[in-house]
TIDRENSE-117325 format. One line per 5 residues: number of its first residue (from 1); for each residue x, y, z of C-alpha. Coordinates in nm, 3 decimals. Layout:
<recs>
NUM = X/Y/Z | ...
</recs>
This chain:
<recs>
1 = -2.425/10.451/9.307 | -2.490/10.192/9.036 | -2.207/10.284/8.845 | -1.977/10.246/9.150 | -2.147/9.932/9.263
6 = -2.084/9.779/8.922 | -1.703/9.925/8.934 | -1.610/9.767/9.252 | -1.783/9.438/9.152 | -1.594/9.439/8.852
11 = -1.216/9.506/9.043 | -1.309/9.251/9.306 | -1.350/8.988/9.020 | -1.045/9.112/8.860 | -0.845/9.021/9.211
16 = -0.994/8.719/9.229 | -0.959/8.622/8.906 | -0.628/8.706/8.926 | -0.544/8.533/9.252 | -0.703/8.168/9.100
21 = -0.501/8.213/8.794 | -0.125/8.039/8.808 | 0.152/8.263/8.813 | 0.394/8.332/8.565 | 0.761/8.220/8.562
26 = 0.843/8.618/8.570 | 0.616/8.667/8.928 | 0.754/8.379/9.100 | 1.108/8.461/9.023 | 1.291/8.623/9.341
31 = 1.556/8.739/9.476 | 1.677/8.384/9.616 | 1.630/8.205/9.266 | 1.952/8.130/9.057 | 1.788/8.130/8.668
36 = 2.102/8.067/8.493 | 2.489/7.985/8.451 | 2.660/8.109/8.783 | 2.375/8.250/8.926 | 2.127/8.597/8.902
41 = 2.472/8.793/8.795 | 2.665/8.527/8.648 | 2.886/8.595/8.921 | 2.885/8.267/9.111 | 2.763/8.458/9.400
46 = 2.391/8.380/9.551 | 2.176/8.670/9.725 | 2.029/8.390/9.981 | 2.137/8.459/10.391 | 2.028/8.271/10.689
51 = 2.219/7.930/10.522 | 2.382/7.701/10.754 | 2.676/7.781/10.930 | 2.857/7.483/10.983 | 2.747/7.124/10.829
56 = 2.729/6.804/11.048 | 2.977/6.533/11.000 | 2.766/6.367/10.720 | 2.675/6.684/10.542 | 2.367/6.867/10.559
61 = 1.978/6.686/10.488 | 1.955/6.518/10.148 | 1.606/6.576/10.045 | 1.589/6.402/9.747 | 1.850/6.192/9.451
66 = 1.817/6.164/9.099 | 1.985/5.867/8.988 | 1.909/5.892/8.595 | 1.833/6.251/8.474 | 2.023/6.183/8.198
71 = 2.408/6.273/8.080 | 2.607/6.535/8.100 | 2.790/6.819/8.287 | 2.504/7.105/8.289 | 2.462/7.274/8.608
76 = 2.079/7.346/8.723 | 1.881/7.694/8.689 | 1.612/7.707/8.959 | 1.343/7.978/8.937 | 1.055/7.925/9.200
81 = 0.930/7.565/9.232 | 1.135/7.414/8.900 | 1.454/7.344/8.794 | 1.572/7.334/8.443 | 1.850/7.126/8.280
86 = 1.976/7.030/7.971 | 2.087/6.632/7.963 | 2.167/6.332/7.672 | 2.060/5.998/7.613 | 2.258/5.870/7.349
91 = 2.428/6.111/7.092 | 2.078/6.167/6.921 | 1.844/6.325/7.184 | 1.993/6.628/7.383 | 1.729/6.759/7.580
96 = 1.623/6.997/7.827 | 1.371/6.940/8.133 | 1.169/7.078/8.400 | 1.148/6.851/8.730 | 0.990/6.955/9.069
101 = 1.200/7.133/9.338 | 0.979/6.921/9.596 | 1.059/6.571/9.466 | 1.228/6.590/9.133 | 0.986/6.455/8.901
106 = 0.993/6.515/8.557 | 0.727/6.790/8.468 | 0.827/6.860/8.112 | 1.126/6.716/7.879 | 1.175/6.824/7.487
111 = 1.436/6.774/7.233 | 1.626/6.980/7.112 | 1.917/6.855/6.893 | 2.177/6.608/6.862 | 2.505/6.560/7.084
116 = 2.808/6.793/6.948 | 3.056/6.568/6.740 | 3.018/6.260/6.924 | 3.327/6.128/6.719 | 3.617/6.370/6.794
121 = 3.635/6.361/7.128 | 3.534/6.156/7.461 | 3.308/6.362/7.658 | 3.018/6.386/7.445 | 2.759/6.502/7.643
126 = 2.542/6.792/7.767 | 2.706/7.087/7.913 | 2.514/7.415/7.881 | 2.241/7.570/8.162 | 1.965/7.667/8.071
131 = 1.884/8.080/8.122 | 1.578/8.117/8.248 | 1.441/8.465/8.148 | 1.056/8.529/8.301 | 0.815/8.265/8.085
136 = 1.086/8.149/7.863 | 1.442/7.979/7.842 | 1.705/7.966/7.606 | 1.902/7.652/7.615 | 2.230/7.581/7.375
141 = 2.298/7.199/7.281 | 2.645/7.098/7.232 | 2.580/7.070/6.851 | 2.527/7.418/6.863 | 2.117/7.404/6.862
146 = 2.007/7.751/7.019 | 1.617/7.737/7.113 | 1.356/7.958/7.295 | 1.145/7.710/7.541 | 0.780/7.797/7.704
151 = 0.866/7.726/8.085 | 0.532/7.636/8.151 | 0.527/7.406/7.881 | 0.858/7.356/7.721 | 0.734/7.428/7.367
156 = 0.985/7.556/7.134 | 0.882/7.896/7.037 | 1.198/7.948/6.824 | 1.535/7.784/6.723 | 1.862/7.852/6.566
161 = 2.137/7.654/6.448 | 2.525/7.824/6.546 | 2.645/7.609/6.274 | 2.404/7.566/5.999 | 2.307/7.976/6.049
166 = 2.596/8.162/6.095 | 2.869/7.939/5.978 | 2.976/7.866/6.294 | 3.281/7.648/6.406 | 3.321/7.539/6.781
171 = 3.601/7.375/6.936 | 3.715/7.034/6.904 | 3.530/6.966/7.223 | 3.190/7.095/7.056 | 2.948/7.343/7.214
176 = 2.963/7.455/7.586 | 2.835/7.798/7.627 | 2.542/7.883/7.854 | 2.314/8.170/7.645 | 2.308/8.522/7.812
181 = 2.007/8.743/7.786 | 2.059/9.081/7.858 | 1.702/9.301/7.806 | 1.580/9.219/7.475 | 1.872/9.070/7.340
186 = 2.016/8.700/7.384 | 2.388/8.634/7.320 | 2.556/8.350/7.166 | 2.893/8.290/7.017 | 2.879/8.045/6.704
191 = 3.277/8.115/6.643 | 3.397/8.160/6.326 | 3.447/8.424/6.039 | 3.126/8.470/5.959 | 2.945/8.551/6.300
196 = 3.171/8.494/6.604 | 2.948/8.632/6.841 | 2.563/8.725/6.744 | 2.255/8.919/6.901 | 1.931/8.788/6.843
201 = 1.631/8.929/6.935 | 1.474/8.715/7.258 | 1.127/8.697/7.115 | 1.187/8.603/6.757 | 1.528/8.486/6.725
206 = 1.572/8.742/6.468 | 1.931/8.890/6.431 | 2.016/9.216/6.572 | 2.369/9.201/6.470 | 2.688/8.970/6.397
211 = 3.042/9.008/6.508 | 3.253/8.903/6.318 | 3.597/8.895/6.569 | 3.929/8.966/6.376 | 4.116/8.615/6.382
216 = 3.845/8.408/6.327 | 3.803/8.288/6.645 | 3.675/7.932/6.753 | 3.397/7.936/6.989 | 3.545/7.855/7.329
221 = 3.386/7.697/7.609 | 3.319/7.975/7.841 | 2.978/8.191/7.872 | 2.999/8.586/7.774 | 2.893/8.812/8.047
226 = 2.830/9.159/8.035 | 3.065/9.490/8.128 | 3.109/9.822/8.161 | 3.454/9.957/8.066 | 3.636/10.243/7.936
231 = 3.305/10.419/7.897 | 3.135/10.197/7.716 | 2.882/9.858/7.787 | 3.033/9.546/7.623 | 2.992/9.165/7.631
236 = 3.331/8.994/7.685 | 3.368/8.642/7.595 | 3.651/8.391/7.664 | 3.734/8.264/7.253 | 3.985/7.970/7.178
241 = 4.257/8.288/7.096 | 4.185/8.490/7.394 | 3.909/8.653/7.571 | 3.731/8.997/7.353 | 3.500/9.261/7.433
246 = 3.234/9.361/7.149 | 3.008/9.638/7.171 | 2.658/9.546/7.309 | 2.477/9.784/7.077 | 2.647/9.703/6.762
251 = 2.940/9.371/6.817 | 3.208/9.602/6.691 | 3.492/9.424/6.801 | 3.706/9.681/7.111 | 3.984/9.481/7.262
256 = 4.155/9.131/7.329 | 4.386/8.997/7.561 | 4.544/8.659/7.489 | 4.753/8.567/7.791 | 4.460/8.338/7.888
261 = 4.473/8.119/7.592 | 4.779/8.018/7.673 | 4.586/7.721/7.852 | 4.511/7.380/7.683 | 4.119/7.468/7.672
266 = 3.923/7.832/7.710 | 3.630/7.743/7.949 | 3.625/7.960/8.245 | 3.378/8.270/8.268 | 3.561/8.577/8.261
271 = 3.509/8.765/8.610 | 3.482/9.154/8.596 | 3.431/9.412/8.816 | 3.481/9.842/8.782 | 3.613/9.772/8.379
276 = 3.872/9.524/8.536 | 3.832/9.134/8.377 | 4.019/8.839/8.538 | 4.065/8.512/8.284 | 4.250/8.226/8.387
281 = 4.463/8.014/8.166 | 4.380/7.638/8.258 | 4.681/7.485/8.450 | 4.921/7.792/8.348 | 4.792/8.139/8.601
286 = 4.578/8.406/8.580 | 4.560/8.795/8.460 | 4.349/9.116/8.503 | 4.326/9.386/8.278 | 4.180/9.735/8.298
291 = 3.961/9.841/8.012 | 4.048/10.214/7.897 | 3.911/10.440/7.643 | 4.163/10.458/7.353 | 4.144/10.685/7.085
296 = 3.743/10.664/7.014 | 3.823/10.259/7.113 | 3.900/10.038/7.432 | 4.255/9.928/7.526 | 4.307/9.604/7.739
301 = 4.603/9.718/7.990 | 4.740/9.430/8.160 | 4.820/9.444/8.534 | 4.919/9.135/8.559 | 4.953/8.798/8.494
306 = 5.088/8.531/8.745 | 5.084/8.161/8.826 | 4.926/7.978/9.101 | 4.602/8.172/9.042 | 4.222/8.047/8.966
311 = 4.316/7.882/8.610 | 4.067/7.562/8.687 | 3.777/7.446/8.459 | 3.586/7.502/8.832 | 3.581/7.874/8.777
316 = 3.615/8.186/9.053 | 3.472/8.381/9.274 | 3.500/8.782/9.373 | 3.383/8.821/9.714 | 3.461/9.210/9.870
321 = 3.830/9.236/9.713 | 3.922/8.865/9.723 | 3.875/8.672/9.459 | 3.862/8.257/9.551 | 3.899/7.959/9.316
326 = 4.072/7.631/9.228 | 4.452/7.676/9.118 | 4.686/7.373/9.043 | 4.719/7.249/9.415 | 4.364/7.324/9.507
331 = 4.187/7.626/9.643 | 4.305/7.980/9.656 | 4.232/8.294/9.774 | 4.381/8.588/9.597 | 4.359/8.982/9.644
336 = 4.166/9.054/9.261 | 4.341/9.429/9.225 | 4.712/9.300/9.288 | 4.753/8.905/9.209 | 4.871/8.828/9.602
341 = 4.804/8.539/9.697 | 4.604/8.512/10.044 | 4.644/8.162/10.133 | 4.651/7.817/9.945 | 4.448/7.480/10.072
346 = 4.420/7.139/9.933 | 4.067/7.133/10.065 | 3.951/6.883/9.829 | 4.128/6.919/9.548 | 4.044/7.087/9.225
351 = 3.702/7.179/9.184 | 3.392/7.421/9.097 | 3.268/7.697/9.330 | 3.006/7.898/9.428 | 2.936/8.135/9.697
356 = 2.673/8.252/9.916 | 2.590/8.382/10.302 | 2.953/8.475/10.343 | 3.053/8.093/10.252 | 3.230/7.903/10.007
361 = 3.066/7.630/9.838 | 3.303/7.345/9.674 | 3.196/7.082/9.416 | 3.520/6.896/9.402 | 3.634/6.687/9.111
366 = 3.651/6.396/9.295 | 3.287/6.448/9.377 | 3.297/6.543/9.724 | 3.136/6.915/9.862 | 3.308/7.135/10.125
371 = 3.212/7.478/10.260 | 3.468/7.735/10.349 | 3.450/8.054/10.493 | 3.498/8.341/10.215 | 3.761/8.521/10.439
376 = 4.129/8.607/10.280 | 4.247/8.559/10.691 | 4.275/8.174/10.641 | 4.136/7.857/10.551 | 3.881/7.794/10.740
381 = 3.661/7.463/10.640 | 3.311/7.426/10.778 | 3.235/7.119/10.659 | 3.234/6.826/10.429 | 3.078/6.515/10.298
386 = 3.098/6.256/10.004 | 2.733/6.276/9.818 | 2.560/5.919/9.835 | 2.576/5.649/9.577 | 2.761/5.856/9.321
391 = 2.761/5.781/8.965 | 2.993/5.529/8.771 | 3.261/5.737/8.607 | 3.404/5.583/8.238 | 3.778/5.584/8.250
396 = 3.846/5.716/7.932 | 4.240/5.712/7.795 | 4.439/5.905/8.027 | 4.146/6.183/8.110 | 3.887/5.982/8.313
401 = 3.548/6.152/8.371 | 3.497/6.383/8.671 | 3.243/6.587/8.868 | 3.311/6.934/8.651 | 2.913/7.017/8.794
406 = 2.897/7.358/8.935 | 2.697/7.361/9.268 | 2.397/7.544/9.230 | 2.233/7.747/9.588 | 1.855/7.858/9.563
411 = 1.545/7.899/9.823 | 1.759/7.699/10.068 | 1.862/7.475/9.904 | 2.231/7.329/9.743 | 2.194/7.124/9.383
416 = 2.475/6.873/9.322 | 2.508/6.717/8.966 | 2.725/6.458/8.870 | 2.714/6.309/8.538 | 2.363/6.151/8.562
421 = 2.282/6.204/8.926 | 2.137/6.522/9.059 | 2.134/6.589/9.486 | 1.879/6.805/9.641 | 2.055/6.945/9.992
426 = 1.817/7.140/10.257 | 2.102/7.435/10.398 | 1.857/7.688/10.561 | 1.973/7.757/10.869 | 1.681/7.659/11.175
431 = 1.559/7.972/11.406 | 1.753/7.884/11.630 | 2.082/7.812/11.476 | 2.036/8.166/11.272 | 2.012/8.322/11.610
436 = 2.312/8.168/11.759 | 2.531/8.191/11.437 | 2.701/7.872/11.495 | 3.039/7.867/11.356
</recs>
């Protein structure tokens, strides 16, 4: 009886213990969070339901503005009550943060490197999201920095350098990529001869293997994601001489397909589905190919490649068999297996997009947000509104800043980033308007 006494004791101390203690990164994450570049998939496509319908005239409840976060283009990752984003002051301290999803405020901020090549081109500034990955993040600077972050803390538990490691060699507009972790491994793409594309080990930074891509590749400015094709699991990355698939377990290099470079810069994620991969060539069209096995290899079979598709810097979504993004003259919505183009809207002109709840979300250059309905029946806009007091764009030669920010959606909430300003957006549908579905 003792014994058992002394047992229970002991697990009812354990519980409580455990219920006074703060959670990990890992337990709060859920399924509404969006921890990295393009969401929980890298898709573009949130989880979250019971989101607004239809937005008022003025847009839907600001919560809370940022007016001086810091520089740059880096979209937020939001895991339970933080969010975490990289930013620049000055081309010496590139940094990444961890503010409050209640009010913003700075909880954390730590270096970690310099700006990439402030002197060759005009948009020096931050650009890669952080991934969040359970109690730790790996954040890329644009000078090709690679670290491993505490989340509680923001302690660097291990860094790399794409350059000064691997021999690296980005693209004239520096670093851009947004790390992937898949398992144990996290995935970066220095460019180069030496070690286009690496695997380190998440813990230790320690190098599982190095790809070294036939052409020498450039690092482009697009993220790698992962897919299954032909039989086998690869990471495909968009390089500045087309986009590649490399063997997850080992980098060996399987297959290219270089209609998308055809575009003056390679910076959209590649979008993939079933072994088929989309890439868009910026201001020129868009292809798919179908990844077969090929004599102990992969072949890259094009189906084809038109214009008028998702080519934008903004990026695309797959929703069911459609497949929606900014082309040329604004948004489109195209059927992914054949190239067809659904419809075509101005909406607001070129821009970045997300999706969630069966809706469109549109972070136009210009700066202003629309929804959309994800349907290939029509355009159908739901709203629209102009965020307030917008940051002061430079006017640089004849390519003047923009908002290039993808919109972030997580717990119920839509992020907005624009150069230095970051917009907090309540979107949760009430009780009641989830119960009448207003449209």
């Amino acid at each position: 009886m003792k014994s058992r006494l002394v047992s229970t004791s002991a697990a009812l101390f354990v519980c409580i213990l455990g219920l006074a203690l703060p959670r990990s990164s890992e337990m709060r994450a859920s399924a509404s969070d969006w921890p990295q570049w393009r969401g929980p998939e890298r898709t573009g496509i949130s989880h979250e339901s019971g989101l607004l319908k239809q937005w008022p005239a003025e847009g839907p409840k600001l919560l809370w503005q940022l007016n001086d976060v810091g520089d740059g283009y880096s979209t937020p990752s939001v895991v339970g009550t933080r969010i975490y984003l990289m930013s620049n002051r000055g081309f010496e301290n590139e940094f990444v943060q961890a503010l409050s999803t209640q009010d913003g405020k700075v909880i954390w901020t730590t270096r970690v490197g310099n700006v990439g090549s402030p002197k060759d081109f005009l948009y020096a500034k931050a650009r890669s999201t952080p991934t969040v990955d359970g109690d730790f993040i790996y954040a890329l600077g644009s000078d090709g920095d690679l670290a491993c972050l505490e989340t509680t803390t923001g302690k660097i538990r291990w860094q790399k350098s794409l350059r000064q490691d691997f021999g690296g060699q980005p693209g004239i507009w520096a670093y851009a990529e947004s790390p992937l972790v898949d398992g144990d491994v996290v995935v970066a793409t220095p460019g180069g001869a030496e070690a286009t594309i690496v695997a380190l080990n998440k813990k230790t930074g320690a190098v599982i293997w190095k790809s070294a891509v036939p052409g020498a590749d450039p690092a482009g400015y697009a993220s790698a994601i992962v897919v299954q094709g032909g039989g086998r699991k690869q990471y495909v990355q968009f390089l500045s001489k087309g986009i590649v698939g490399v063997d997850a377990k080992t980098g060996e290099f399987l297959w290219r397909y270089k209609e998308p470079a055809k575009g003056m810069a390679q910076m959209v994620t590649p979008v993939a589905r079933e072994g088929y991969v989309y890439g868009g060539a910026h201001n020129v069209g868009g292809g798919v190919v179908r990844l077969k096995p090929d004599h102990g290899g992969i072949a890259a079979e094009q189906i084809y490649f038109l214009r008028g598709l998702p080519d934008c810097m903004g990026g695309s979504v797959l929703v069911g068999d459609y497949l929606y993004g900014s082309a040329v003259d604004g948004l489109v919505a195209v059927e992914f297996a054949t190239g067809k183009l659904k419809w075509q809207a101005e909406s607001i002109g070129r821009g970045s997009v997300a999706c969630a709840d069966g809706h469109l979300y549109l972070h136009g250059e210009n700066g202003d947000v629309a929804l959309v309905d994800a349907t290939p029946e029509a355009y159908r806009e739901k709203g629209r509104f102009t965020p307030p007091a917008p940051p002061k764009r430079n006017k640089l030669g004849p390519y003047p800043e923009k908002a290039w920010t993808y919109p972030v959606i997580a717990n119920g909430r839509l992020y907005i980033r624009d150069i230095g300003t970051l917009w907090a957006y309540d979107i949760k549908a009430t009780a009641a308007e989830a119960a009448h579905k207003i449209e």
